[in-house]
C-alpha positions in Angstrom: 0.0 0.0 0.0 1.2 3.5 -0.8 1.7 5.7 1.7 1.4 9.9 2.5 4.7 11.2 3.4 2.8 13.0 6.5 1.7 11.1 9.3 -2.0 10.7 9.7 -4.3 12.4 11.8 -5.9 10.7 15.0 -8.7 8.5 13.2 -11.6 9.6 15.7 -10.6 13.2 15.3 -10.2 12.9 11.6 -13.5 11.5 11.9 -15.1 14.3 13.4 -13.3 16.8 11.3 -15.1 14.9 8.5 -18.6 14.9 10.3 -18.0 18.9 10.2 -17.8 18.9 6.7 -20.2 16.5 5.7 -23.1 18.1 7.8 -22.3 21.4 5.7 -24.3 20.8 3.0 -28.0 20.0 3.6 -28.6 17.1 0.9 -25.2 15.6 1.6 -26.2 15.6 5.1 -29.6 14.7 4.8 -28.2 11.6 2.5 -25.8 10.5 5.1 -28.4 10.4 8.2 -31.0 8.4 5.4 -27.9 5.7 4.5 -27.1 5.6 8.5 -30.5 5.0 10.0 -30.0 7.9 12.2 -31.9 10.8 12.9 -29.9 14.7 14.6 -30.6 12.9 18.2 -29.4 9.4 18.1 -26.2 11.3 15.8 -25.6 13.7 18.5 -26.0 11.0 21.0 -23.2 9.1 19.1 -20.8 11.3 17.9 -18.2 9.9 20.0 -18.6 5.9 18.9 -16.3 4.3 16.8 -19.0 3.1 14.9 -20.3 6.7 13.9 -17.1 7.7 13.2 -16.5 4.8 10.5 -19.8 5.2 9.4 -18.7 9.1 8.4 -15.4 7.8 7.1 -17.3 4.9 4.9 -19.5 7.1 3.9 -17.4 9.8 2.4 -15.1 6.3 1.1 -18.2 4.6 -0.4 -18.8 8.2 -2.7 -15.4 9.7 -4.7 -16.2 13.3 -5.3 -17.4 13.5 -1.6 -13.9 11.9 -0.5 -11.8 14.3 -2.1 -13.5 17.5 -1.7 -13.4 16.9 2.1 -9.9 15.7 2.2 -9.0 18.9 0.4 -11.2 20.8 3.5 -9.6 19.3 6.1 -5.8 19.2 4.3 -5.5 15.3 4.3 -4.9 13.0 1.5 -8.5 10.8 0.7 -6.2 8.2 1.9 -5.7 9.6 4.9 -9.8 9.4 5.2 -9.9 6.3 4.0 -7.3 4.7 6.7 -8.7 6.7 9.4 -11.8 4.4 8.8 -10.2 1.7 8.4 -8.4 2.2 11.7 -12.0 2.6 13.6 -13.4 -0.1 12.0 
């Protein structure tokens, strides 16, 4: 596997980071919370699971344009995303 030359980012915070992003547009937001099951409660309820934050990461991995546009938000590589949901898998 190829690697960045930077290190990566703490997964769960990457995650989060990513959540930011992705809740910045209404239809991308409204998409992810329809694909998830969840609903602005049970999200806030589990922002801090693992298992939200590798659904966020799988999500943005699971759609190209939506993987690269954040990565170039939050200054990562889409690798970077993608490992980071890997890692809280």
């Amino acid at each position: 596997m190829l690697r960045d030359r930077h290190p990566d980012p703490d997964p769960g915070a990457l995650a989060l980071a990513a959540l930011g992003w992705l809740l910045g547009e209404e239809p991308r937001a409204d998409r992810f919370l329809a694909l998830t099951g969840l609903d602005p409660d049970g999200l806030r309820a589990a922002l801090g699971t693992r298992a939200v934050q590798a659904a966020v990461l799988d999500f943005l991995a699971a759609h190209e344009p939506d993987l690269v546009a954040a990565a170039q938000a939050l200054g990562v590589s889409p690798m970077a995303l993608v490992r980071a949901g890997e890692a809280l898998a």
